[in-house]
Backbone as CSV, one residue per row, in Angstrom:
resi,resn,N_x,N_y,N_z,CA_x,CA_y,CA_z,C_x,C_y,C_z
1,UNK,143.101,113.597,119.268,142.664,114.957,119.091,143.683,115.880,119.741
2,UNK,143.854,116.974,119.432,144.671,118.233,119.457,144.038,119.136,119.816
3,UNK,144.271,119.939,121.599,143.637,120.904,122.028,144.389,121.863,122.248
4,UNK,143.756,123.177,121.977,145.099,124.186,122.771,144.500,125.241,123.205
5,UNK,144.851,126.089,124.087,144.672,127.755,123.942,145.394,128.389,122.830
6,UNK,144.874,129.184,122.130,145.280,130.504,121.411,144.447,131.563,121.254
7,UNK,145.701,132.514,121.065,145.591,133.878,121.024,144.735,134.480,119.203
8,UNK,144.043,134.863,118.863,143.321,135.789,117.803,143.668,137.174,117.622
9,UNK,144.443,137.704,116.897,144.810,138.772,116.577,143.472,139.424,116.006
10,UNK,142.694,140.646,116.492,141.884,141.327,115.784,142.280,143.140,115.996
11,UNK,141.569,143.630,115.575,141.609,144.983,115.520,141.887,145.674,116.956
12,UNK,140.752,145.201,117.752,140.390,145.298,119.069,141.490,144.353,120.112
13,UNK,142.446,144.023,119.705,142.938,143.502,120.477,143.442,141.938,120.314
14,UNK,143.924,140.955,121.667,143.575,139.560,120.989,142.868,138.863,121.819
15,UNK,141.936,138.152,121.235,140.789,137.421,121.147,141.510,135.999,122.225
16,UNK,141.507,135.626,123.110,141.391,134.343,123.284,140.373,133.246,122.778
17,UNK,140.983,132.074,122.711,139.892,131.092,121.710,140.765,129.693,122.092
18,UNK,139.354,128.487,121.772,139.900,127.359,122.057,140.142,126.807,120.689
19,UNK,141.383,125.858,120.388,141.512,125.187,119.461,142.058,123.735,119.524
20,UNK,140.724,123.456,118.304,140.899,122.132,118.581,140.862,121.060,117.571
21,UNK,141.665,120.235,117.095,141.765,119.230,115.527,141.439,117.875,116.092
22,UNK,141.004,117.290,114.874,141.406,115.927,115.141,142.919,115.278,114.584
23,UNK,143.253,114.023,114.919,144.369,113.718,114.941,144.841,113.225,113.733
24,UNK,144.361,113.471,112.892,144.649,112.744,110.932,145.102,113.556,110.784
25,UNK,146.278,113.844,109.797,147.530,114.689,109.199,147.041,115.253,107.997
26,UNK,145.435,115.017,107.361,144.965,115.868,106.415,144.086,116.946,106.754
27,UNK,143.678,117.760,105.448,143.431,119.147,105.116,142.134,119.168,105.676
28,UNK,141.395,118.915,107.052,140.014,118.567,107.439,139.438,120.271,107.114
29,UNK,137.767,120.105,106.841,136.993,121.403,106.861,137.568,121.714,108.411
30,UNK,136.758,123.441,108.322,136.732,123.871,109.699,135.407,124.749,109.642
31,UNK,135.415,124.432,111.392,134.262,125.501,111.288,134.518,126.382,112.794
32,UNK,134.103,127.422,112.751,133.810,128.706,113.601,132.831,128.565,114.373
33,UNK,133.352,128.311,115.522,132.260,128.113,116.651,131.747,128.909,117.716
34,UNK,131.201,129.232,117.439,130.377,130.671,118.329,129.878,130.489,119.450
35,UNK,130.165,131.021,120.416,129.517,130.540,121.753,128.460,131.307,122.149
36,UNK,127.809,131.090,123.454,126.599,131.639,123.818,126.984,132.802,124.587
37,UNK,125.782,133.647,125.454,126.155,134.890,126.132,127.048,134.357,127.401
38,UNK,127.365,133.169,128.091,127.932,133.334,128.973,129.482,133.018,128.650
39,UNK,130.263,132.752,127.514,131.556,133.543,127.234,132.029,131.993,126.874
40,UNK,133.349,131.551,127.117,134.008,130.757,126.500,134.582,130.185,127.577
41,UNK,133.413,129.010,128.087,133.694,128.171,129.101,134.273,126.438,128.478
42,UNK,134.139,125.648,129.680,134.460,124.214,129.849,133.145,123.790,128.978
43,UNK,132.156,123.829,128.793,131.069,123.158,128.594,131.192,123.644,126.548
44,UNK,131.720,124.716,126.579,131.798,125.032,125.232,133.360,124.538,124.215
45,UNK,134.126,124.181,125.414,135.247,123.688,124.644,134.660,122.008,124.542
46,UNK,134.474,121.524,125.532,133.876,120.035,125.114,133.171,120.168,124.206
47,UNK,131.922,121.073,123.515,131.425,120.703,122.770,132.213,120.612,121.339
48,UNK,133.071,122.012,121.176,134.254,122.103,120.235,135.057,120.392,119.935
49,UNK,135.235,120.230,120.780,136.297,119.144,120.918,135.078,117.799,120.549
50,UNK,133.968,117.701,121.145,133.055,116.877,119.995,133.142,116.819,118.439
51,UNK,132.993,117.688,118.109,132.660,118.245,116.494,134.489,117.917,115.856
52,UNK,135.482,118.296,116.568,136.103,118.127,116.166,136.608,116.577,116.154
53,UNK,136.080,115.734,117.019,136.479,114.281,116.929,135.321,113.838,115.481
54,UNK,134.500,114.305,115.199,133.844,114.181,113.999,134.919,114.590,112.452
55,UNK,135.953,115.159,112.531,136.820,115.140,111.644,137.208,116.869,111.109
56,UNK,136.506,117.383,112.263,137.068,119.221,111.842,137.967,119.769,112.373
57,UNK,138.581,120.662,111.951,139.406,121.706,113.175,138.006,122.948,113.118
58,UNK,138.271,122.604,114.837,137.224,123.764,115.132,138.093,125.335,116.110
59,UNK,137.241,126.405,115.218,137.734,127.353,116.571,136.954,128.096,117.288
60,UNK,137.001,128.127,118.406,135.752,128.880,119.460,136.427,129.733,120.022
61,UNK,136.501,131.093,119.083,136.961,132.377,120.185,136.177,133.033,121.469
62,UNK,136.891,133.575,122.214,135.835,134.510,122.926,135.407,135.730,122.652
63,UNK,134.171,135.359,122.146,133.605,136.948,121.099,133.679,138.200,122.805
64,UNK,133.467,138.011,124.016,133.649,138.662,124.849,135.401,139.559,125.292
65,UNK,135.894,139.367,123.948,137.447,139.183,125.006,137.824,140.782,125.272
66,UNK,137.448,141.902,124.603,136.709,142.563,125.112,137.000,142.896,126.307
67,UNK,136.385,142.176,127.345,136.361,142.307,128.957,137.087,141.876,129.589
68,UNK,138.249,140.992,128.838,138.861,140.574,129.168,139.318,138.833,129.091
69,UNK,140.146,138.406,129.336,140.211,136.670,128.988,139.479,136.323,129.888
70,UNK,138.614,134.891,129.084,137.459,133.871,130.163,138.153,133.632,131.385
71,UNK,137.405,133.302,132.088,137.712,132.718,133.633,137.370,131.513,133.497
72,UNK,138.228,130.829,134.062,137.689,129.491,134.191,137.163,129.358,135.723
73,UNK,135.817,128.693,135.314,134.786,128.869,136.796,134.412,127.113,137.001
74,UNK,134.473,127.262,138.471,134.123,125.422,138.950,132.516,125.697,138.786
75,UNK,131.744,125.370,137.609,130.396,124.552,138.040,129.719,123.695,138.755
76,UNK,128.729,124.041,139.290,128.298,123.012,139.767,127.803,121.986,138.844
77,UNK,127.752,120.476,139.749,126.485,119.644,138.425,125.855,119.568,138.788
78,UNK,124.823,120.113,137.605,123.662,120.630,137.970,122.851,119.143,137.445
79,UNK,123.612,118.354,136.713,122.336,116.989,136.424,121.863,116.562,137.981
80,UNK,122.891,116.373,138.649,122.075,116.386,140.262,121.042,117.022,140.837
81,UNK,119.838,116.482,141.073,118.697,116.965,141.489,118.527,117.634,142.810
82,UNK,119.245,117.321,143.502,119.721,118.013,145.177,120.544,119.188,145.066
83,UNK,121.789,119.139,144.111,122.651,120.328,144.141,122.327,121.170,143.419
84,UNK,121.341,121.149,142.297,120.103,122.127,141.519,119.724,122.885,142.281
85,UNK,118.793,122.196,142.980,117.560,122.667,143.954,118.554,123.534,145.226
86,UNK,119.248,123.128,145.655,120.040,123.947,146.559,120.659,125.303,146.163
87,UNK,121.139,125.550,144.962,121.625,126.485,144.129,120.057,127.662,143.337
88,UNK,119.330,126.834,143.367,118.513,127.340,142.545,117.876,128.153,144.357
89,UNK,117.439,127.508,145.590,116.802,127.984,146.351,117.948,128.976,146.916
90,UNK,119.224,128.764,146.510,120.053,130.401,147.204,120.036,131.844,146.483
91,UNK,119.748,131.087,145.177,119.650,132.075,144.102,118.487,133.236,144.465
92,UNK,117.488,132.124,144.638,115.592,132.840,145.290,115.653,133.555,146.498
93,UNK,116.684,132.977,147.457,116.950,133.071,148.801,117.352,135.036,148.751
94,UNK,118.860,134.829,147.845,119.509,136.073,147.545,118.855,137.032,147.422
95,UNK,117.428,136.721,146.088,116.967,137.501,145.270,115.837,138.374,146.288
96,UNK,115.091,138.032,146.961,114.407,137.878,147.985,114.890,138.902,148.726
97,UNK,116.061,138.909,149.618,117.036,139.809,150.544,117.514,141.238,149.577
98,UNK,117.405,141.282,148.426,118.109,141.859,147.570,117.233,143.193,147.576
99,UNK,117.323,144.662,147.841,116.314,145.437,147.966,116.114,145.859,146.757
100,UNK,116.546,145.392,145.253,116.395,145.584,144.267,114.693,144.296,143.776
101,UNK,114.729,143.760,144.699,113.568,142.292,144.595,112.487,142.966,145.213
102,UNK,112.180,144.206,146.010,111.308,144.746,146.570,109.666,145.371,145.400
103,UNK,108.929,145.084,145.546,107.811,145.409,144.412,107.963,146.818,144.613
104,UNK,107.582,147.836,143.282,107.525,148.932,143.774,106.399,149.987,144.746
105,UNK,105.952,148.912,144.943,105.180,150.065,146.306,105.584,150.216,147.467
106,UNK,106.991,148.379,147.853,107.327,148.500,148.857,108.188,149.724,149.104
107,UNK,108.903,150.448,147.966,109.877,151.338,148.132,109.474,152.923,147.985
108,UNK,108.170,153.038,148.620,107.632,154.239,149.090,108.470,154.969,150.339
């Protein structure tokens, strides 16, 4: 298989996007792979790069680019049941401290 970064020329600018073939020297379908609201991560190029070991060239732009090119961010793994729960209770922890988390009567 064949992975790359490229650039998308659009109106608005250019689009970063992942691309990705499989390794046979013929005319394979393609398909347009759309990602979810959180932008054009690791978890969305693996899936690209699945579909494409199935026999496509796939491309997954960043419909966000916009804001600028993706970041590539260290995830946690979250299949771990300890490093979940730890992430998930800082999240609550944050939200909690956050005077935007206050009910509104507290902010009389």
């Amino acid at each position: 298989m064949q992975s790359s970064s490229v650039g998308v020329t659009t109106a608005d600018g250019v689009a970063d996007a992942h691309l990705t073939r499989p390794d046979s020297n013929d005319a394979p379908p393609a398909v347009l792979f759309i990602m979810d609201a959180i932008g054009l991560w690791r978890r969305i190029e693996e899936m690209a790069d699945y579909v494409a070991h199935q026999g496509y060239v796939v491309l997954a732009p960043n419909v966000l680019f916009r804001a600028g090119r993706a970041r590539v961010l260290a995830l946690p793994d979250l299949s771990d049941a300890d490093e979940r729960a730890s992430i998930q209770l800082r999240i609550v922890v944050r939200g909690i401290r956050s005077p935007r988390a206050r009910l509104p009567s507290e902010n009389r």
